[in-house]
Each structure stands twice: as C-alpha cells, then as structure tokens.
C-alpha positions as CSV (number, residue, x, y, z in Angstrom):
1,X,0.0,0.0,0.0
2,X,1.7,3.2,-1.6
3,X,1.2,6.4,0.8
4,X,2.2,10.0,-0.4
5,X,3.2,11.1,2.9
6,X,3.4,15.2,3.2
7,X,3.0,16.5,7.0
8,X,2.8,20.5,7.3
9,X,1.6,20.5,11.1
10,X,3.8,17.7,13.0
11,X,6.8,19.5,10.9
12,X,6.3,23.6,10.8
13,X,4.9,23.7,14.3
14,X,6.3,23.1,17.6
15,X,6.5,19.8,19.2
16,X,6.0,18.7,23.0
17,X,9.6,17.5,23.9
18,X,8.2,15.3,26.6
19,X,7.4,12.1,24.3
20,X,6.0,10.3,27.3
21,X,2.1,9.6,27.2
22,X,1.5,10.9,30.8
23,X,-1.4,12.9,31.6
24,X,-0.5,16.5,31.9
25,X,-0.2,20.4,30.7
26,X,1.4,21.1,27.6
27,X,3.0,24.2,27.2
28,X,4.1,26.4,24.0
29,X,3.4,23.5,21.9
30,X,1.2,22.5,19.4
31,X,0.8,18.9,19.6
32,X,2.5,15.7,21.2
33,X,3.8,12.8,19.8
34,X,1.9,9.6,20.6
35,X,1.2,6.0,19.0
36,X,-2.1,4.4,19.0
37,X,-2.4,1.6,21.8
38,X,-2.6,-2.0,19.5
39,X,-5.8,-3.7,19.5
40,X,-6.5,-7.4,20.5
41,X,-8.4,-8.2,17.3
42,X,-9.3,-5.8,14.2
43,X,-12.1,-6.2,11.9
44,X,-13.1,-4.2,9.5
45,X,-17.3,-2.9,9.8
46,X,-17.5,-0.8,6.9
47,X,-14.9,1.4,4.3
48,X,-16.1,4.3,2.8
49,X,-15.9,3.2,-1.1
50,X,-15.4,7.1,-2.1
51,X,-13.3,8.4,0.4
52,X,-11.0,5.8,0.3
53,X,-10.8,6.4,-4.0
54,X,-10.0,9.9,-3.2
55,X,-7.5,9.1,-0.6
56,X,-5.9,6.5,-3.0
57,X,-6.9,3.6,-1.9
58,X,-7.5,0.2,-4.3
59,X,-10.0,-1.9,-3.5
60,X,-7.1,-5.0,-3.3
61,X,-5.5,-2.3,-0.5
62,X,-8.6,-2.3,1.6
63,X,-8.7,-6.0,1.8
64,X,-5.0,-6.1,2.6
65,X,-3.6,-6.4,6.2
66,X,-1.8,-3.2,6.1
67,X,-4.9,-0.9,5.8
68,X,-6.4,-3.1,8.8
69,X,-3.3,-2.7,10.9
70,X,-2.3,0.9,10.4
71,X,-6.7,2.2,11.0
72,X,-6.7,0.1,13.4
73,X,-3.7,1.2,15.5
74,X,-1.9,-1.9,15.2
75,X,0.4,-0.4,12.8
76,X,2.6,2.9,12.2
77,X,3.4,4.0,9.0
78,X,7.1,4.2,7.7
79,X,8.3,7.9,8.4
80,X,5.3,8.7,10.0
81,X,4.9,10.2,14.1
82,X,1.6,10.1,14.9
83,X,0.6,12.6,17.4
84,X,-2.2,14.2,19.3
85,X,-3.2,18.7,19.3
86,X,-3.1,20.9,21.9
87,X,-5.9,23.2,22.4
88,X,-8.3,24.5,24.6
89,X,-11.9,25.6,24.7
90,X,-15.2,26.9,26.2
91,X,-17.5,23.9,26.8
92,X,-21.1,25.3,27.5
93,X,-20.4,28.8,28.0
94,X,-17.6,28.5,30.4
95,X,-13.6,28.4,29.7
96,X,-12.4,24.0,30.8
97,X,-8.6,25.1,30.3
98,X,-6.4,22.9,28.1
99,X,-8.3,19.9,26.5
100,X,-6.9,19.0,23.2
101,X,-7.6,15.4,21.5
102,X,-7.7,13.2,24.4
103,X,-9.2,10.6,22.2
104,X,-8.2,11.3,18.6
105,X,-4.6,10.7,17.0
106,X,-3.5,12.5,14.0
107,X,-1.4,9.2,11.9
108,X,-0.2,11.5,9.0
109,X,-1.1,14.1,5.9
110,X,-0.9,12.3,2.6
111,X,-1.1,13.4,-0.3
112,X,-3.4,12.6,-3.5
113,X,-4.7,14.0,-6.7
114,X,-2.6,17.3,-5.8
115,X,-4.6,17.8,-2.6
116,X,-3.6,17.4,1.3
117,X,-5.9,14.9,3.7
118,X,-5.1,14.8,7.5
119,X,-5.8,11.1,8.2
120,X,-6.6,11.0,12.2
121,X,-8.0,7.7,14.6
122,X,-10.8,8.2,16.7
123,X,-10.9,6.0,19.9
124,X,-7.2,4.5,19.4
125,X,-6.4,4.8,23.1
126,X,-4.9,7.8,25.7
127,X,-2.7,10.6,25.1
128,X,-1.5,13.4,27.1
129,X,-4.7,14.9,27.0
130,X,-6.8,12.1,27.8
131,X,-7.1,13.9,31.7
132,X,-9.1,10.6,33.5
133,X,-10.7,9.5,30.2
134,X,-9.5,6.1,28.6
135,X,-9.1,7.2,24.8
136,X,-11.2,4.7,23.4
137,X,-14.6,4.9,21.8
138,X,-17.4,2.3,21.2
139,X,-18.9,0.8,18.6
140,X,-22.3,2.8,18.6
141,X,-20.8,6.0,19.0
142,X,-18.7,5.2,15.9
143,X,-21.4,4.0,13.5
144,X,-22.8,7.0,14.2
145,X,-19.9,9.3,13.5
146,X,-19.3,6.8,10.7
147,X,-22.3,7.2,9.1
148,X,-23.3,11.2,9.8
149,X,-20.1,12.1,8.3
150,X,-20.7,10.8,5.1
151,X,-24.5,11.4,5.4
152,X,-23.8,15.1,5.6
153,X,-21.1,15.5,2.8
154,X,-23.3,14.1,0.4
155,X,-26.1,16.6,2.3
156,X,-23.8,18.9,0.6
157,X,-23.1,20.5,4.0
158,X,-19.4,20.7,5.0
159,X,-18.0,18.0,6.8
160,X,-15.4,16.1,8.2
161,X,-15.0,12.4,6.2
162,X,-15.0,9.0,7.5
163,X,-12.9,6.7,6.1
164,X,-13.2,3.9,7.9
165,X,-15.0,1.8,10.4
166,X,-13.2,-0.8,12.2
167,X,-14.1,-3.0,15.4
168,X,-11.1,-3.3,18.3
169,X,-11.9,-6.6,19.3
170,X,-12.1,-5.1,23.4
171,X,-14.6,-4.1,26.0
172,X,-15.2,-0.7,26.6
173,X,-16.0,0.5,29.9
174,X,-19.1,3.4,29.5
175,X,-21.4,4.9,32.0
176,X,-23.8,5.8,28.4
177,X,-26.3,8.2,30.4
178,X,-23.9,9.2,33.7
179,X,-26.4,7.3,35.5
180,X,-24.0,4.8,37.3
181,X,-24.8,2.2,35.0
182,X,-21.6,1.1,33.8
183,X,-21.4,-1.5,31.1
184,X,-19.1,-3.3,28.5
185,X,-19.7,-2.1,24.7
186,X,-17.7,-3.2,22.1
187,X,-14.6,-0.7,21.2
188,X,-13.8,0.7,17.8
189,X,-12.0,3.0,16.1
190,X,-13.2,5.4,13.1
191,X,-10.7,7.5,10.8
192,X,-11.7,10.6,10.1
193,X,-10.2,12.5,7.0
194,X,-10.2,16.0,6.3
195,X,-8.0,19.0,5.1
196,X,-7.0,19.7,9.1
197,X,-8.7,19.4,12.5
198,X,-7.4,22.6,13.5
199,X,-10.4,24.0,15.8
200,X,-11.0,27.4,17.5
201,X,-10.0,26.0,20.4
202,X,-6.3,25.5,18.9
203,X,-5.7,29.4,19.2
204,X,-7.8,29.7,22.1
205,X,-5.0,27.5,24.5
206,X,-2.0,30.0,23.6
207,X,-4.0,33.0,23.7
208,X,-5.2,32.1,27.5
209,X,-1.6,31.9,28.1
210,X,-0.5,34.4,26.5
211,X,1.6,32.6,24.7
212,X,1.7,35.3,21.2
213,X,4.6,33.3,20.4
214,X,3.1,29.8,19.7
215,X,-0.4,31.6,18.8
216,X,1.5,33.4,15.9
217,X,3.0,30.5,14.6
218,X,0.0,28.4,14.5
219,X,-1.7,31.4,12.5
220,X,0.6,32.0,10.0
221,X,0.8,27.9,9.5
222,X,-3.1,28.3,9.5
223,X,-3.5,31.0,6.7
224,X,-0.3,29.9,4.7
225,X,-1.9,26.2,4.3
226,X,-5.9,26.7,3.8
227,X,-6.1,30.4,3.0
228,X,-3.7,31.1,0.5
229,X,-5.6,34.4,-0.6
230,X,-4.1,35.7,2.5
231,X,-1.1,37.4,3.0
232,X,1.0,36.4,6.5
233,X,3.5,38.5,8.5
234,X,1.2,41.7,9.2
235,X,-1.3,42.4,11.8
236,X,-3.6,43.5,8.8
237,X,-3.6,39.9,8.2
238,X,-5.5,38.7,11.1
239,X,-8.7,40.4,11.0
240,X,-8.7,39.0,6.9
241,X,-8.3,35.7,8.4
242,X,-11.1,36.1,11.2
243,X,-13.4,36.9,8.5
244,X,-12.7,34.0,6.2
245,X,-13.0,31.7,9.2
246,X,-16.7,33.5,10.1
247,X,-17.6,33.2,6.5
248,X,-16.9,29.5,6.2
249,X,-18.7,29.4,10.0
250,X,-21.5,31.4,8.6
251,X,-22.1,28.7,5.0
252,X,-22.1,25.6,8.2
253,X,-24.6,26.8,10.5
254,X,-26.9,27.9,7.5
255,X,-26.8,24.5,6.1
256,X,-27.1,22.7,9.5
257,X,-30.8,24.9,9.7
258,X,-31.9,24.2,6.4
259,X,-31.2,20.1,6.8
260,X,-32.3,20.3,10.5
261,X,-29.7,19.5,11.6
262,X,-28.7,19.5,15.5
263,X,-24.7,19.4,16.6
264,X,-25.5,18.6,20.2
265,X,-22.5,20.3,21.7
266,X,-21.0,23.2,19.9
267,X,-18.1,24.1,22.0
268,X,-15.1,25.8,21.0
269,X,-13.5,23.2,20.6
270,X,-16.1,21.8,18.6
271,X,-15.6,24.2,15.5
272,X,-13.9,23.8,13.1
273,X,-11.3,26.5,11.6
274,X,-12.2,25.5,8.3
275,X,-15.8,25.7,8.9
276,X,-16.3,22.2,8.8
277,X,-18.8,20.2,10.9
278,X,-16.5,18.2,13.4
279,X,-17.0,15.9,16.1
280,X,-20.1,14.1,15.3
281,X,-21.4,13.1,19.5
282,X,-25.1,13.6,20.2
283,X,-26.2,15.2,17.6
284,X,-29.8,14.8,15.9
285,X,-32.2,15.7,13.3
286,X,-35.0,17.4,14.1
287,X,-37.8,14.9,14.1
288,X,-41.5,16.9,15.2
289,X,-40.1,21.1,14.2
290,X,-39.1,22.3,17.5
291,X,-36.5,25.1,17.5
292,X,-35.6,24.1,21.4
293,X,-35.3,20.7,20.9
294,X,-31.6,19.3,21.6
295,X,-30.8,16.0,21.0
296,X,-28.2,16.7,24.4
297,X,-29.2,14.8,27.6
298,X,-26.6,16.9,29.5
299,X,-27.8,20.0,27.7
300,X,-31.3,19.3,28.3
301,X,-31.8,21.7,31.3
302,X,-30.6,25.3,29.8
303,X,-31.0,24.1,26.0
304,X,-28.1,25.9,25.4
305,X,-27.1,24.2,22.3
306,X,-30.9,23.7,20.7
307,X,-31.7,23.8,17.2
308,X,-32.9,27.4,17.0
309,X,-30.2,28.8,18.8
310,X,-27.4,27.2,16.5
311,X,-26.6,30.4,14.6
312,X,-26.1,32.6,18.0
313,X,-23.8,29.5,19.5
314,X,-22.0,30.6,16.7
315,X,-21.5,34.0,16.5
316,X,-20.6,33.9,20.1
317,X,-18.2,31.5,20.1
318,X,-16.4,33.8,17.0
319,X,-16.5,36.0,19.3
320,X,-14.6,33.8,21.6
321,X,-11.7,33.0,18.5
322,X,-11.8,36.9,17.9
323,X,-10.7,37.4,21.7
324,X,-8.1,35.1,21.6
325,X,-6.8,36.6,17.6
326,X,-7.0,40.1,19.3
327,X,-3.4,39.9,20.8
328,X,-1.8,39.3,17.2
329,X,-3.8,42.7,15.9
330,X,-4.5,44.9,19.1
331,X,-6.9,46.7,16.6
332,X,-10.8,45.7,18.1
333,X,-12.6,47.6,15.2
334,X,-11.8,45.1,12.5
335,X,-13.1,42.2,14.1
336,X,-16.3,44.3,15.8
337,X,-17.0,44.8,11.8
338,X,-16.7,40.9,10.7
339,X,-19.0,39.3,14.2
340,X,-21.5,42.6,12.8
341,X,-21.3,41.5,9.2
342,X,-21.7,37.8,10.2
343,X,-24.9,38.5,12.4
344,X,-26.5,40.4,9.2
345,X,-25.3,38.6,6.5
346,X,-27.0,35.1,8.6
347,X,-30.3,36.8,8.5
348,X,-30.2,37.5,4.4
349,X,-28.6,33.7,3.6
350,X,-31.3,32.6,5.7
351,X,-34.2,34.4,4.1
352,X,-32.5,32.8,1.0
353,X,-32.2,29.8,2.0
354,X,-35.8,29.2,3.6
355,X,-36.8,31.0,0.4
356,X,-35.7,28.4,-1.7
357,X,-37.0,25.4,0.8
358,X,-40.9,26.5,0.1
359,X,-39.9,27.1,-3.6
360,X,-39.6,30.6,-4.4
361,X,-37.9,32.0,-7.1
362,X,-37.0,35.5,-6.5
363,X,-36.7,35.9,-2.9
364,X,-37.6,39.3,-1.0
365,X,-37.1,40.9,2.6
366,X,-41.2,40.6,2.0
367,X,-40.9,37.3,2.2
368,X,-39.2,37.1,5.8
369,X,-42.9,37.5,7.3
370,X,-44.3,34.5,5.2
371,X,-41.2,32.2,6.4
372,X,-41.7,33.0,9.9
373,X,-45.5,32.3,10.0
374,X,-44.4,28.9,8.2
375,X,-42.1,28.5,11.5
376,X,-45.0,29.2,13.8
377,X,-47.6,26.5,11.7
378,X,-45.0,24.4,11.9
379,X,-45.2,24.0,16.1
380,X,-49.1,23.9,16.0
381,X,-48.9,20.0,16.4
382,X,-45.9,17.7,16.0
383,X,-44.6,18.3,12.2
384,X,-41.8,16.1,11.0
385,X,-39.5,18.7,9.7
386,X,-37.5,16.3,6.7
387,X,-41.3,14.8,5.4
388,X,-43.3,18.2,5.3
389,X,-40.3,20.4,3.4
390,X,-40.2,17.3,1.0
391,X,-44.2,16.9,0.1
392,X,-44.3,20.5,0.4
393,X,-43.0,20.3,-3.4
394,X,-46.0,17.9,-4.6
395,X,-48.3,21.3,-3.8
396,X,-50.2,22.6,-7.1
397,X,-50.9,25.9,-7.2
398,X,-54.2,25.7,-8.7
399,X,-55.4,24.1,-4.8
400,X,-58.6,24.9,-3.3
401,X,-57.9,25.9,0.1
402,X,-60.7,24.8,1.2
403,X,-62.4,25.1,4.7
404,X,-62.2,21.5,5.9
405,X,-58.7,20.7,5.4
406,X,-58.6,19.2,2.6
407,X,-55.8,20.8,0.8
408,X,-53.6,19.6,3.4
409,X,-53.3,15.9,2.5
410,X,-50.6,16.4,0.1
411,X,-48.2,17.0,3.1
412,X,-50.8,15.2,6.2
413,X,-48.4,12.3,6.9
414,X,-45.8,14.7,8.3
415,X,-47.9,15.2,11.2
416,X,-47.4,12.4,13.8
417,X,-50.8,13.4,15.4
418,X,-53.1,14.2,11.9
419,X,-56.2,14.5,14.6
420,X,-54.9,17.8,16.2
421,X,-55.3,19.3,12.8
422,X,-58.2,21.0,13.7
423,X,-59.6,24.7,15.2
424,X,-57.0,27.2,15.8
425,X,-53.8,24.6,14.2
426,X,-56.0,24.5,11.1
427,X,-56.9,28.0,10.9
428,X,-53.2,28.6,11.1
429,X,-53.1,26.6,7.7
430,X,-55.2,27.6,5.8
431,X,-53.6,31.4,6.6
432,X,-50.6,30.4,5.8
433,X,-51.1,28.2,2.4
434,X,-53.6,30.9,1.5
435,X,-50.9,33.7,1.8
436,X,-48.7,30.6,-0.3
437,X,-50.7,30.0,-2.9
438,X,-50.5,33.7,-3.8
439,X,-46.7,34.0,-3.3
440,X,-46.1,31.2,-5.3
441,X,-48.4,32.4,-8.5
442,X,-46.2,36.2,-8.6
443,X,-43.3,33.9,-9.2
444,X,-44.9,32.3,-12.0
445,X,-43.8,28.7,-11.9
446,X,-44.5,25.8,-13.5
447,X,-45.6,23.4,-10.8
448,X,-42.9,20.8,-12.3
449,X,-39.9,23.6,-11.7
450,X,-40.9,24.3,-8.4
451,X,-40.8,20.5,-7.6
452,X,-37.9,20.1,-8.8
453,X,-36.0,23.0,-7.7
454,X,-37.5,22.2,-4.2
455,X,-36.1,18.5,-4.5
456,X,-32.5,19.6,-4.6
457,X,-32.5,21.3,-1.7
458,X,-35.2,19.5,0.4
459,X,-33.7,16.5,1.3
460,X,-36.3,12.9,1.4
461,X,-33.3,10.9,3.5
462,X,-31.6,12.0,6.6
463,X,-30.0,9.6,9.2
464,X,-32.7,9.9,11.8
465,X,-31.5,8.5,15.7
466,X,-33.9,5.8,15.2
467,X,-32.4,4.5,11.7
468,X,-28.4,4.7,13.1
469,X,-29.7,2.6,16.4
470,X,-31.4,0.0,14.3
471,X,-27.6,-0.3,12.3
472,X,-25.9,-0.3,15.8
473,X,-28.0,-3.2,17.2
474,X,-27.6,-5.1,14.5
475,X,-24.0,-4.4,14.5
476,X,-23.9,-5.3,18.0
477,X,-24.9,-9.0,17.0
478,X,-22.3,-8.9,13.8
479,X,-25.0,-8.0,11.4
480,X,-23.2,-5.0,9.4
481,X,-25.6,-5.4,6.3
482,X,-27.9,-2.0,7.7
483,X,-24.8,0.1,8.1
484,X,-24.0,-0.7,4.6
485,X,-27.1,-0.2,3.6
486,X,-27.7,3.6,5.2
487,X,-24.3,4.1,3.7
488,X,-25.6,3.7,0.6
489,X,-28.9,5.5,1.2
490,X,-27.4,8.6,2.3
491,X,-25.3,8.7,-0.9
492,X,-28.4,10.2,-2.7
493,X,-30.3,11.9,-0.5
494,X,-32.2,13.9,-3.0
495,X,-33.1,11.2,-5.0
496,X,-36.6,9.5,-4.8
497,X,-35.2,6.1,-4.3
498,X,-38.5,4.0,-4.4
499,X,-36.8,1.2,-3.2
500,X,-35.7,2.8,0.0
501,X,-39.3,4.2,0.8
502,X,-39.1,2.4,4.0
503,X,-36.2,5.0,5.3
504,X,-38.9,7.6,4.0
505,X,-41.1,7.5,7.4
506,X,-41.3,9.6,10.5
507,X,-39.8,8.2,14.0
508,X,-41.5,5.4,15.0
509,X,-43.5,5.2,18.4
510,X,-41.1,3.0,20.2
511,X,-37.8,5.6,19.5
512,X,-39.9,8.5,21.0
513,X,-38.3,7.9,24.3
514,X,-35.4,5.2,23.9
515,X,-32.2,5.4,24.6
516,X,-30.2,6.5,21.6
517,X,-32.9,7.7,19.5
518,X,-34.0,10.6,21.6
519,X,-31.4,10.6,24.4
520,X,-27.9,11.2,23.4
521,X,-25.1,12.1,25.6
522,X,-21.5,12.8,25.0
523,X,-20.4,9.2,26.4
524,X,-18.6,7.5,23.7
C-alpha cells in the first residue's frame, strides 16, 4: 500500500519535547507525539468506497492487512509520528482550560490527486490529554460518527470524512447516560479524514496563556496552508483571516438549519477553523419542528445548544476566537466589523435559503414575514420537519384551500398526530397556504420547476437516531448489512429512491423515548 506522505503541522509547528504519554499540561506547543495503543483483534465494519478512492486507496489495499493494521492502531506507518493537538476551549459557556484530543490521534497528511488529507483515529487509546478519560470509543458511538459524516457530505453540508470503520476486538467501559450504569460495549476505532482538524479552540490554549509566540505561529501555519488568498507576517492579516473563518462558520450553521440538523455540543473546541462540521457526538435531526429541541441529555436543562439557537452559538463562540486573535492585531474595530457583518449577513442567507425550501424564485425581505409564519404552523402540532419540506414540493398551485382541510393531505403524513389538525392549528393553515398560494403564483412557476427546484435542496433521507440505532443493534450481533445499507442510502439523499421508501417515514413510536434515538449524551 503506496502512501504519499506530506505532513505541514507535525513538521512547521512546535512539538512537546516530553514524548511520554502521561497525563499533563502542555506548554508552547502544538501537539505531542503519541502511538495508537494495539488492538487485540481488528475487523473491519465498513470502508467508505469514495473516500477511500480519493484518498488513494485500491480496492485490493482495503482488503489487505496493512490498511487493517495501520486504522486500526496496530500499525505505524514508515516515516510517520503520529501525534495528538493541543488546544483548549469553552464547553457550555464556560472556559475547561487545556483539553486538546484526548481521544483522537493525527497518523499523518498524505497526499493525492494534488490535494492534502489529514488522516486522524478516533478511539485509538490515551494521550496526554486524555485527563481521567481512557481514549477509546465504542462501537455505537462510531457507527454514528461513521455514518453522519458521510450522510452530511453528500447533504452537501461541510464536513469532516470518514474513512473507515473498524471494530477493536475489546470491551469498553461506559457509563452511556452518567447514570451509574456502567457497562461493556464493544470498542472501535473510526478515521476521520479531512483538510486539518485545527479547531477554535487551537488558538484559544496560547492565547489564555498568553503565549503570542506559539499563537503566531500556528496562524501563519493556518492561513499559509488553507487560506492562501491571504497574505502572512502583518497584523492586517488577522482580521482577513477572522473573517474567512466567520464566513466558512456562517455557509455551516446555515446548512445545518436548512437540513435540520442539530450538533449537540457546539463548544469551541467543537468548531472547526475551516468551517467544517466536526465531532459528530449527540447530535440529531429534528424529528417533530421544534426550535428548542436538543438532542443533548446533558444540555437538556438550559438548552443551550438547541436547534434554533445554532446560529447565536455561533456567533458567540467567534467571538470567543476573535478574543483570543486580538493579541496578534490589538486593533478591536476590525473584528467588531466581521462578528457585525456575520450577524446580518446570517439573516439575508437565511431568508435565502428558507426562500428556496418553500420554492420561491425570487426571494424578497417581503418574504421574511411568510417564512416565519411557516415556522410558527410548523409548532401547532408535531410536524416532521424532513417529510413536510419534501411533500411541500407535490403542492399545485391551482389548490382549493378549502375550509375542511382538505388541501392539506398532500403534506398530512408529516404530522405524527393528523387529529390535532383541527380549530385554531388548522386556521393557522389555511392562513398560511392561502398567503402561499399567492406567493407562489407572482413567481410564476411551473408546478414541475418548483418541484424540482424544491427537491434539490429539500432532502427525502436524513440519518434519523432511530435508523443509526437500528444499524448499531444489529451491528452489535455482527450483522453489518444495515450500516451498509444507510451508507448507501445517504449517498443520494435527494433522489426519490422507491426502493428505500421504508427509510422515508417519520420516527417510529417505540424511539420516541429510547435510549439512543431521543437521548444522546456525550459518552462514547
């Protein structure tokens, strides 16, 4: 197995000279060498066919022992030193310190096709900042970062990749809902692939330790490898970089709303510098359109991290990275402009992109008021958010909105309770598809166009809780035929897929309230 082996961070930024894998602070350094901890017995769940083609990869190398050994752990490359980051973050609101990748270790960068791919392990065992953690991650927990990550590429929202899925072959120790209830789960390991894992929380560590030295070194390193456009070595520099990292923050969170999509725990050290979704823990779709849900158990008290609140999690932890940029620039006004710019330019992509979601074609500030009576409708019983944007298309606009309801069966089986479509809820309707109907007839549209401009962006397959947990237990019991089979699903998620109808449903009444499907917590 050939590897075009190219690391930039391990090489132009400085190392931790202690090499031992203790638990402790790391100071003025970016990273710290560590190997993966071997695994009693690798096998292989699932590869990701299309990451592994643009990584390289044959088909006769993913059969081959080497690609087992070296994602598994077993293995480390030829002039490779795998190593873990140093960085630090705000985890709900409130500064933890140094945390860095207590689970995750970074093998190597290769190169392929003329582009850089940082290849990293997930659940490989301890490093130095492991703190009283073990390093390893379990089977469940993986499927589903497995799985979301590709989900979401092909989504077309930015992600992090997943190359492969592999089980350890040990027991796992987790307490999955910090209950007491420690039990044994079967370990694995995921790699995750993507241009770096640099997060906001990498400048944040040096920055709370004033440590401009180090925080310099890692910016320059920053801009010099993914924002080329960008000149280093001036403190003009810094605010142009801050505002390419809030504009590629700005295209995530607008394509997380308009998929429903709910990150779970968006600390700092959960965001990505490249604006790339990261760190896939309890994280959910929206099932029944509820802008507080979180899919959280630990955040279920202040909600902090809800669905609706996504784009303001954002902005402030920007404001965090601006904080800790600051000391390279000493100039406030510049990054005052970009956090302003980023609040105003989220409320016109948004307008834009809701536009587009109920079909419009030319999309007005006029239109903000339609949207957010859409939003309210939307709440008046339990509406599945995936199924209702998706028949929303099959609306004609020659309709009779008629008194009874009747114009609403072309969307009724996204309501999980059709019944409570009645009195003020269906008022609320017929409002709403009345003031529709009009909108929709000044854009003059073919109903066909509209359907079909409403099908690329309206997804008809997301990776609902309940469809990952019925891969996991059947993983659990060897079966790896259902993660294949959502791998496959989720490659077209626009498409109509007859086939796949089944996937096509809202949550079924025995997830409502299970374990994994509608409580999630950050044990993996």
């Amino acid at each position: 197995m050939k590897l075009n082996i190219h690391n930039t961070f391990s090489e132009k930024l400085p190392a931790d000279p202690n090499e031992s894998n203790s638990r402790r602070q790391v100071f003025e350094a970016a990273f710290s060498y560590v190997n993966p901890t071997p695994t009693s017995k690798p096998e292989i769940v699932h590869v990701a066919d299309e990451v592994a083609d643009f990584l390289g990869f044959s088909e006769e190398d993913i059969k081959g022992k080497e690609f087992l050994e070296l994602f598994s752990g077993a293995k480390v490359a030829a002039n490779t030193r795998p190593y873990a980051m140093c960085y630090g973050g705000h985890q709900f609101g409130h500064w933890a310190g140094q945390l860095g990748d207590g689970r995750a270790i970074n093998l190597m960068e290769i190169e392929h096709d003329r582009k850089r791919w940082a290849l990293q392990l997930k659940g490989a065992g301890p490093t130095p900042y492991s703190r009283t953690a073990d390093g390893l991650a379990v089977l469940r927990s993986s499927i589903r970062e497995h799985l979301c990550s590709e989900a979401m590429h092909h989504l077309g929202v930015p992600t992090t990749r997943s190359l492969s899925l592999i089980k350890s072959g040990d027991k796992v120790a987790r307490d999955m809902m910090y209950n007491g209830n420690v039990q044994y789960e079967d370990g694995a390991i995921v790699c995750r692939v993507a241009p770096s894992f640099i997060r906001f929380g990498n400048f944040q560590i040096f920055a709370s330790r004033e440590d401009n030295k180090t925080l310099s070194k890692l910016v320059d390193y920053t801009i010099e490898s993914f924002f080329p456009d960008i000149k280093t070595g001036s403190p003009a520099s810094i605010p142009s970089f801050f505002e390419a990292v809030a504009e590629r923050t700005l295209k995530m969170i607008v394509e997380w709303q308009r998929v429903g999509f709910v990150h779970g725990v968006m600390n700092t050290d959960n965001l990505s510098i490249l604006g790339l979704t990261i760190d896939y823990g309890p994280y959910g779709w929206l099932e029944g359109y509820d802008p507080d849900w979180t899919p959280n158990t630990t955040d279920n008290q202040n909600k902090r991290y809800r669905f609706g609140y996504q784009p303001r999690i954002a902005l402030w932890n920007l404001i965090q990275l601006a904080n800790a940029l600051y000391p390279l620039s000493k100039e406030a006004k510049p990054f005052e402009a970009v956090l302003e710019k980023f609040q105003s330019n989220y409320k016109t992509e948004f307008l834009q992109m809701m536009g587009k979601k109920i079909g419009l074609e030319q999309i007005t500030q006029q239109d903000a008021t339609l949207i957010e009576s859409l939003q309210i409708a939307l709440q008046g019983t339990e509406t599945d958010m995936t199924i209702f944007f998706r028949l929303l298309g099959d609306f004609k606009i020659n309709t009779t909105i008629d008194s009874e309801g009747q114009f609403l069966e072309v969307v009724k089986s996204s309501f999980y309770k059709p019944e409570e479509v009645k009195e003020e809820v269906l008022e609320s309707w017929i409002t709403w598809f009345t003031r529709y109907q009009e909108r929709l007839k000044s854009d003059k549209q073919s109903d066909e166009d509209r359907k079909t401009a409403m099908n690329q962006i309206n997804p008809k397959y997301v990776l609902r809780n309940y469809m990952a947990q019925i891969a996991i237990e059947a993983a659990e019991k060897w079966d790896y035929s259902i993660v294949n089979e959502l791998y496959e699903l989720l490659k077209m998620p626009y498409s109509e897929q007859s086939s796949n109808s089944k996937w096509f449903a809202k949550r079924p009444e025995w997830a409502r309230n299970k374990v994994g499907c509608s409580m999630l917590s950050c044990s993996s």
